[in-house]
N, CA and C atoms as a LAMMPS dump frame, in Angstrom:
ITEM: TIMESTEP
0
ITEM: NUMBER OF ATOMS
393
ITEM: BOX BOUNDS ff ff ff
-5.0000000000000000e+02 5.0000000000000000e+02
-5.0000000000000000e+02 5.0000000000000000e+02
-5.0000000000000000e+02 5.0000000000000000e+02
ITEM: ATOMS id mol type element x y z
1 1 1 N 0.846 -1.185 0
2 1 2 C 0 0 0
3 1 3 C 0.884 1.238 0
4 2 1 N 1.119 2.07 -0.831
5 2 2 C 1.324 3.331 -1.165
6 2 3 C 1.487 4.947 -0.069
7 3 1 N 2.053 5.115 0.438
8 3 2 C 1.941 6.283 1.486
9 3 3 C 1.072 7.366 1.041
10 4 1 N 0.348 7.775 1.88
11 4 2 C -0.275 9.07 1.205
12 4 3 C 0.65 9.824 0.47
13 5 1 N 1.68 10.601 0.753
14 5 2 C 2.489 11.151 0.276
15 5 3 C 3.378 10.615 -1.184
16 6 1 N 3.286 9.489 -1.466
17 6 2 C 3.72 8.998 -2.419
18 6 3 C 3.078 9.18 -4.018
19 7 1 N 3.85 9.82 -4.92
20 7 2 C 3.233 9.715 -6.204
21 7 3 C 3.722 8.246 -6.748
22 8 1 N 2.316 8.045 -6.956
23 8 2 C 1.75 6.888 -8.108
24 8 3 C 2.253 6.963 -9.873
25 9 1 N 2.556 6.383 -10.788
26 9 2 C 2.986 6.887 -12.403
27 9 3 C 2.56 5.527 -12.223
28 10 1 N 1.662 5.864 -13.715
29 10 2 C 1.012 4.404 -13.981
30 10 3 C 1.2 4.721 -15.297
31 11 1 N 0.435 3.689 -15.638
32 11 2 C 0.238 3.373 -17.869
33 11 3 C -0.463 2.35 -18.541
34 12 1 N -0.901 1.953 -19.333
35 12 2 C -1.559 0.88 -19.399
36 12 3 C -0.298 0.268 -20.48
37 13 1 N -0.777 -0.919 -20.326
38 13 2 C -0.039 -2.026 -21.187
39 13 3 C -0.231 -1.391 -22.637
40 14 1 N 0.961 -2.164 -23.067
41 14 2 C 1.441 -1.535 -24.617
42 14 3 C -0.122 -2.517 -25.525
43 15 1 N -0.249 -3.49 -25.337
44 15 2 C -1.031 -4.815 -25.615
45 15 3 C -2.701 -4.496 -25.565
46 16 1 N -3.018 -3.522 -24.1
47 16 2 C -4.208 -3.171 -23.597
48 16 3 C -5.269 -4.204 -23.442
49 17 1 N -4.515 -5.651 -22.918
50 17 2 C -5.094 -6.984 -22.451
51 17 3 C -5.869 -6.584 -21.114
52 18 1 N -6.793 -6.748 -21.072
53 18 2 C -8.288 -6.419 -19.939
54 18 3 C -8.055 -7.81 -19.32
55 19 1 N -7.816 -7.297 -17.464
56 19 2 C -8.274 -8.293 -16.65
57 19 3 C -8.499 -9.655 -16.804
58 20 1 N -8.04 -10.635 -16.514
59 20 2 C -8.932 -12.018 -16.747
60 20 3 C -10.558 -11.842 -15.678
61 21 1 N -10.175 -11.3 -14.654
62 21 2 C -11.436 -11.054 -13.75
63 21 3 C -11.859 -9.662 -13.655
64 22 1 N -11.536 -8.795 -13.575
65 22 2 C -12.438 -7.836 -13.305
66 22 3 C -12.878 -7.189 -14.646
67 23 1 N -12.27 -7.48 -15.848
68 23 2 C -12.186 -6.986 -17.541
69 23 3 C -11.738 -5.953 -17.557
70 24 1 N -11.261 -4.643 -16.592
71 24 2 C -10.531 -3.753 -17.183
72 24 3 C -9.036 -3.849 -17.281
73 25 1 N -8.779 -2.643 -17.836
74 25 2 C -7.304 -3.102 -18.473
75 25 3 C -6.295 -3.2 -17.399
76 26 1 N -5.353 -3.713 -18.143
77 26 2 C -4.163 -3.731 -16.996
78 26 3 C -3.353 -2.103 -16.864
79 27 1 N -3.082 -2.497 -15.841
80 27 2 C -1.93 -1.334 -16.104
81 27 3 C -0.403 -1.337 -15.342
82 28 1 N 0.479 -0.637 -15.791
83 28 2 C 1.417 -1.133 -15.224
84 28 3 C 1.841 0.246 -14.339
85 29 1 N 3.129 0.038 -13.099
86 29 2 C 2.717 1.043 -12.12
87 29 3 C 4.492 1.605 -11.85
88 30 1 N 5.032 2.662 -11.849
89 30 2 C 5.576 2.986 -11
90 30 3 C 6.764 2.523 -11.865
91 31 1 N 7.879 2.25 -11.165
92 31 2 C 9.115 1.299 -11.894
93 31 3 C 9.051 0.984 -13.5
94 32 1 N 7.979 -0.207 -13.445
95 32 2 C 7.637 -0.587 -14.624
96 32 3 C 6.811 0.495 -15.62
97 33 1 N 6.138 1.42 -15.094
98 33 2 C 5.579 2.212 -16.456
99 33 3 C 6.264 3.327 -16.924
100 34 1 N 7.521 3.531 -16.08
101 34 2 C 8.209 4.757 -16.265
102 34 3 C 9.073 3.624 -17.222
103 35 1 N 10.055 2.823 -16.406
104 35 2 C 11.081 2.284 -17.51
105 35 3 C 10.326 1.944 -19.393
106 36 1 N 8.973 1.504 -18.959
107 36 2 C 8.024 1.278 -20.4
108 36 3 C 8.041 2.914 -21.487
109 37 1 N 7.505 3.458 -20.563
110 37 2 C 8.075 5.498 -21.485
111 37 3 C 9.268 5.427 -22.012
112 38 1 N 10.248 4.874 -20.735
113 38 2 C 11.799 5.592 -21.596
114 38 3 C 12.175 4.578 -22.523
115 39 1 N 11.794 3.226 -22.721
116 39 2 C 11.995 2.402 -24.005
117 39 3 C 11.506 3.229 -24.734
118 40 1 N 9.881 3.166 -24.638
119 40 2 C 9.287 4.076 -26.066
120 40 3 C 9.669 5.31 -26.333
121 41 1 N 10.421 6.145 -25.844
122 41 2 C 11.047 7.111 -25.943
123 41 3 C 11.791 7.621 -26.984
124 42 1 N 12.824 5.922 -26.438
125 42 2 C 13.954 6.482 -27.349
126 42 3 C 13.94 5.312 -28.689
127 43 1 N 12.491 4.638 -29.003
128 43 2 C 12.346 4.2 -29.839
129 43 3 C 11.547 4.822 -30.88
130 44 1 N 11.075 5.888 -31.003
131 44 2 C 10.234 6.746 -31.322
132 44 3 C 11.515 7.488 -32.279
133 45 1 N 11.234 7.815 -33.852
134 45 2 C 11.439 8.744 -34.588
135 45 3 C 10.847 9.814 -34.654
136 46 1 N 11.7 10.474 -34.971
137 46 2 C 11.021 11.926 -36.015
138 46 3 C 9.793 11.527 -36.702
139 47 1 N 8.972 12.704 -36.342
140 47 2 C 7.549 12.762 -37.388
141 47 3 C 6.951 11.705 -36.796
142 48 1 N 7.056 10.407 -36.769
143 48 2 C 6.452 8.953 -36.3
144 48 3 C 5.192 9.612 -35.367
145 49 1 N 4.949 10.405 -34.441
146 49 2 C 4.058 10.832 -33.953
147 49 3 C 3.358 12.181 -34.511
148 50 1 N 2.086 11.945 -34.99
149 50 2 C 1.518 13.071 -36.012
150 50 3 C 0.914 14.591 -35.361
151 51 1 N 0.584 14.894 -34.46
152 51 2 C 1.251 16.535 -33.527
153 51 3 C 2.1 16.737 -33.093
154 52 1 N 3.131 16.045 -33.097
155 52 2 C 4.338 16.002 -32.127
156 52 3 C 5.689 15.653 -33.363
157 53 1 N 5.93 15.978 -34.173
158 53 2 C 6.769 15.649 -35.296
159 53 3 C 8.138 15.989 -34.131
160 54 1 N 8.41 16.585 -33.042
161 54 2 C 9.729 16.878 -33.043
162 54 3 C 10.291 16.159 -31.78
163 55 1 N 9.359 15.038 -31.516
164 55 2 C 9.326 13.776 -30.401
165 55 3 C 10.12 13.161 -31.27
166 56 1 N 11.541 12.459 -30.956
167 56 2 C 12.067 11.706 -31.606
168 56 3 C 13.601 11.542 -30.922
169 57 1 N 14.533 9.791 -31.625
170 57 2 C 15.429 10.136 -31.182
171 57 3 C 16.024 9.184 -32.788
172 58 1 N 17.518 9.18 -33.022
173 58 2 C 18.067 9.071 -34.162
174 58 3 C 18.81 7.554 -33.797
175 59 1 N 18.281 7.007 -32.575
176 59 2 C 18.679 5.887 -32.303
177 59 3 C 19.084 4.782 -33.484
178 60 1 N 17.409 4.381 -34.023
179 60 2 C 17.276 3.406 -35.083
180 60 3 C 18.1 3.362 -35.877
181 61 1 N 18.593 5.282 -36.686
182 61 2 C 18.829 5.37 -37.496
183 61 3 C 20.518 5.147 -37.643
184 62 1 N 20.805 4.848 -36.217
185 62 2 C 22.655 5.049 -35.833
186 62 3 C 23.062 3.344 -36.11
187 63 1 N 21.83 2.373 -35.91
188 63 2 C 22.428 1.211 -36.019
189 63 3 C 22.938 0.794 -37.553
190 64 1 N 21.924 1.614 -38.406
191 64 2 C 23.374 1.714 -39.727
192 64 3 C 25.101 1.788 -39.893
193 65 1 N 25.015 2.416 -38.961
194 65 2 C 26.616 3.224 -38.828
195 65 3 C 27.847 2.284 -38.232
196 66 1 N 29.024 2.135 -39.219
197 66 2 C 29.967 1.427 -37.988
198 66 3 C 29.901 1.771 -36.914
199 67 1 N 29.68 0.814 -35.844
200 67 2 C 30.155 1.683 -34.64
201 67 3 C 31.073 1.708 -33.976
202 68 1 N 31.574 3.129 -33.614
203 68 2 C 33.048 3.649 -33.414
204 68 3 C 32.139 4.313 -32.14
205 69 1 N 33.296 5.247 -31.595
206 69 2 C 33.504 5.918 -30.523
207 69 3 C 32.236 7.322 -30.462
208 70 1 N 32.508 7.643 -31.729
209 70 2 C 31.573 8.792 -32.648
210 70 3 C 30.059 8.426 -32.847
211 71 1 N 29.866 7.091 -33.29
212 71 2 C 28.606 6.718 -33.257
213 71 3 C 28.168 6.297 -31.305
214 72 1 N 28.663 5.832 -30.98
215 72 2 C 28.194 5.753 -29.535
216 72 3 C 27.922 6.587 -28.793
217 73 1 N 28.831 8.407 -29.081
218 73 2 C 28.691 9.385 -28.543
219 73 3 C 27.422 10.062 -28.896
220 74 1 N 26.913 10.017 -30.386
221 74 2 C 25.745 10.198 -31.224
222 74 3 C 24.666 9.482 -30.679
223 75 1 N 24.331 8.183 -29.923
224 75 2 C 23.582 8.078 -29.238
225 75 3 C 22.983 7.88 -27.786
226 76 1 N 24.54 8.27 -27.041
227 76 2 C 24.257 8.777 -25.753
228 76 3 C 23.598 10.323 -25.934
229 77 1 N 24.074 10.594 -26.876
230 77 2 C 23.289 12.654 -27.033
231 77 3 C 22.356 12.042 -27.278
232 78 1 N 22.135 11.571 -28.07
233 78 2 C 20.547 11.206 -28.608
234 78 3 C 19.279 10.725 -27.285
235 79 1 N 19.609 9.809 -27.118
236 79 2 C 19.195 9.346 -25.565
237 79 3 C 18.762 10.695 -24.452
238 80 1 N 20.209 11.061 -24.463
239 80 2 C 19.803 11.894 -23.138
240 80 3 C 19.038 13.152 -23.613
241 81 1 N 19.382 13.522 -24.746
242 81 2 C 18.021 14.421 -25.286
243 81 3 C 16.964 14.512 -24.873
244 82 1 N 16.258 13.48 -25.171
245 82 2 C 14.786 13.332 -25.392
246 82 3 C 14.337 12.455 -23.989
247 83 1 N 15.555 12.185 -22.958
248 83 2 C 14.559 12.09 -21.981
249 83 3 C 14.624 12.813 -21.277
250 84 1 N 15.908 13.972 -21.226
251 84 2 C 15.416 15.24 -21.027
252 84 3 C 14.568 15.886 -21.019
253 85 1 N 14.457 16.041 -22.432
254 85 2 C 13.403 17.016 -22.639
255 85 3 C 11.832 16.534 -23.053
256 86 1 N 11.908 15.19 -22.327
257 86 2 C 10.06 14.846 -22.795
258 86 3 C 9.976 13.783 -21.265
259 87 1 N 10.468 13.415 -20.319
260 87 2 C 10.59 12.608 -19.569
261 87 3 C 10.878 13.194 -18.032
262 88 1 N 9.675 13.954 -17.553
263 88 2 C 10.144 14.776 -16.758
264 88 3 C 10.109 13.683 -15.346
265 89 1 N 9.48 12.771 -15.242
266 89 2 C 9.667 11.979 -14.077
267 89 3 C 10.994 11.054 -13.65
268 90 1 N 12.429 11.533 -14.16
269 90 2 C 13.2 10.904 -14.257
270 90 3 C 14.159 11.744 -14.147
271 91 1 N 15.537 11.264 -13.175
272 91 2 C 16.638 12.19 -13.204
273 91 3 C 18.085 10.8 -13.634
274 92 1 N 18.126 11.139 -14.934
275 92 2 C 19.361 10.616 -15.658
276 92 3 C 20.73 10.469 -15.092
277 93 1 N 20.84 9.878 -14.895
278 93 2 C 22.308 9.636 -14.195
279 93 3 C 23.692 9.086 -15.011
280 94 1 N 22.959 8.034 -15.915
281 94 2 C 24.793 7.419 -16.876
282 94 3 C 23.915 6.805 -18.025
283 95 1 N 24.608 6.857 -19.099
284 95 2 C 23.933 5.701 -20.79
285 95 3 C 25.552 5.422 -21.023
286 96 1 N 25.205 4.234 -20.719
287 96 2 C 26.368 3.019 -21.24
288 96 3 C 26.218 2.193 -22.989
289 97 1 N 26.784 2.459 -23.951
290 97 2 C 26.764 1.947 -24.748
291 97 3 C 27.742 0.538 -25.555
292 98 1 N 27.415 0.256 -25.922
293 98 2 C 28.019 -1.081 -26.104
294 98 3 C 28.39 -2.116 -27.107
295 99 1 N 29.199 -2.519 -28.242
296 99 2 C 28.6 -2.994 -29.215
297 99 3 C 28.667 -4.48 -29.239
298 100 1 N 28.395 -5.701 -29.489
299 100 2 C 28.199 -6.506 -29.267
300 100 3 C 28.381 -7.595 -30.67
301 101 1 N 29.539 -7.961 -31.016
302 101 2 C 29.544 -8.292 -32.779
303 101 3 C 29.169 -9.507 -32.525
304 102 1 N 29.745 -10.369 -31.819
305 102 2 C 29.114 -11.937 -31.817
306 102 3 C 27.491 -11.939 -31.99
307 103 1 N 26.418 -10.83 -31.228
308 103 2 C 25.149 -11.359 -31.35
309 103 3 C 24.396 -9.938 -32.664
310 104 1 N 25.668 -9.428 -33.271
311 104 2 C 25.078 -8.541 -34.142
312 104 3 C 24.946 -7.203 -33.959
313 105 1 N 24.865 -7.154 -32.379
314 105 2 C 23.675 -5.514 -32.137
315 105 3 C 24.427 -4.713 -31.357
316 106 1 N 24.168 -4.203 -30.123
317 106 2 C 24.211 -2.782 -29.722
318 106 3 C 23.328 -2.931 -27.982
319 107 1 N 24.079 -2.603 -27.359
320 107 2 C 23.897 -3.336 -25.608
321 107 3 C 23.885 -1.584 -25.483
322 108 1 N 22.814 -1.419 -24.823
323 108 2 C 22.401 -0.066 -24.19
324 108 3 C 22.276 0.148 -22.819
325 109 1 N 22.799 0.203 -21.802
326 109 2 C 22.743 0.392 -20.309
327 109 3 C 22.264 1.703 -19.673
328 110 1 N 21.187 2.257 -19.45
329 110 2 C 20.074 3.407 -18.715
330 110 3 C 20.194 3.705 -17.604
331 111 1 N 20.328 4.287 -16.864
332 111 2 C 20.407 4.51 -15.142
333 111 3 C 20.127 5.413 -14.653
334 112 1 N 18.346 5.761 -13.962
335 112 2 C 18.099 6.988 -13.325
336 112 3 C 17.273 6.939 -12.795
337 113 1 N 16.992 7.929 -12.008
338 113 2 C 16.204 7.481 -10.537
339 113 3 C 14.736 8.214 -10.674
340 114 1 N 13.82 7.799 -10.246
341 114 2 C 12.647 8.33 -10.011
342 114 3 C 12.527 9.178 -9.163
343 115 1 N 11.715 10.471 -10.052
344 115 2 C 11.461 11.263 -8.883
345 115 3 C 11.052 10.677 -7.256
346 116 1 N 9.996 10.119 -7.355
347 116 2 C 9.601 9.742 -6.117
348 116 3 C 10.401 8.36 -5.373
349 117 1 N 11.692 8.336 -5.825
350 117 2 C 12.482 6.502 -5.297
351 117 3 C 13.507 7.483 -4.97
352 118 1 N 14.291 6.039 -3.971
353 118 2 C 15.642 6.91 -3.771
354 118 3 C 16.801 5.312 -4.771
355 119 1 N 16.527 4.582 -4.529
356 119 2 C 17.578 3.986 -5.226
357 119 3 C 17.326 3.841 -6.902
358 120 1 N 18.43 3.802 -7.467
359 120 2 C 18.239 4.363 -9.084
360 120 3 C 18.034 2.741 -9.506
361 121 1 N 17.635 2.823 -11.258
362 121 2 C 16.837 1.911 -11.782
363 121 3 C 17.8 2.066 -13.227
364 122 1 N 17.961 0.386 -13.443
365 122 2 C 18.864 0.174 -14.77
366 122 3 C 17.805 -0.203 -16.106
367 123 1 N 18.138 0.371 -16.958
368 123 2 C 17.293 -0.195 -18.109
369 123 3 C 18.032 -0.909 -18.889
370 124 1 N 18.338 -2.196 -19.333
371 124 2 C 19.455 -2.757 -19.946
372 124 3 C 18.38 -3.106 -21.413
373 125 1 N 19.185 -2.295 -22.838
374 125 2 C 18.049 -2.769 -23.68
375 125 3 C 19.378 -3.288 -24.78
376 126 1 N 19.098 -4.46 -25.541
377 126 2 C 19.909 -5.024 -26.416
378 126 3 C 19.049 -4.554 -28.006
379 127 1 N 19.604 -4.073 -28.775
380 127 2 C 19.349 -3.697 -30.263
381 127 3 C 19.847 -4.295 -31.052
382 128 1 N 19.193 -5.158 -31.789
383 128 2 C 19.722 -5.943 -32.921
384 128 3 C 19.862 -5.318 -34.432
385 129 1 N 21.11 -5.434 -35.271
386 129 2 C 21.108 -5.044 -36.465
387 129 3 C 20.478 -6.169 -37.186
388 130 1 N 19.419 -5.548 -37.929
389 130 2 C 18.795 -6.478 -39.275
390 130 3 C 19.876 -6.377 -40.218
391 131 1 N 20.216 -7.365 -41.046
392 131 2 C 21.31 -6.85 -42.305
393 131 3 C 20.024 -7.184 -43.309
């Protein structure tokens, strides 16, 4: 149970699967619906959202790129951009980048704390290159 004083951040499921028993939707709370934003965040392009054309990050578009030192720096800016500036329930702390040739992709490491938490929260997301 929740302290009075405590803010709540909720969201509903990406899926919007309703209850097995009560039929409304699920939702997810706190931890989990904030880390769910900052995936979609920084998976989100340019334009991809139709009032909001300038919601975006150049993530997708970096896994083209050898990656060097230059491309990794290109999407730690990128990253911390946009959860900057669209992600106000969150205080950013480190983006670890990573490249990973044996499984193809790109190892992303997140770390920042909730406004309302005191110990910080890792987002570990793996990106695969399609060839």
């Amino acid at each position: 149970m929740p302290r009075p004083d405590e803010t709540i951040f909720s969201d509903f499921t990406l899926n919007l699967t309703p209850h097995p028993v009560s039929r409304d939707l699920v939702i997810e709370t706190n931890e989990y619906a904030v880390k769910r934003a900052v995936k979609n965040l920084i998976f989100t392009e340019f334009y991809e959202r139709p009032y909001n054309p300038l919601l975006g990050s150049n993530v997708k578009k970096s896994f083209f790129e050898p990656f060097t030192n230059v491309t990794a720096s290109d999407i730690e800016y990128s990253i911390r951009e946009i959860l900057n500036n669209y992600e106000p329930r969150i205080e950013l702390l480190e983006i670890k980048t990573g490249d990973d040739r044996e499984r193809n992709g790109l190892n992303i490491t997140i770390t920042f704390r909730i406004n309302n938490q005191v110990r910080p929260v890792m987002l570990d997301l793996f990106i695969e290159r399609v060839r």
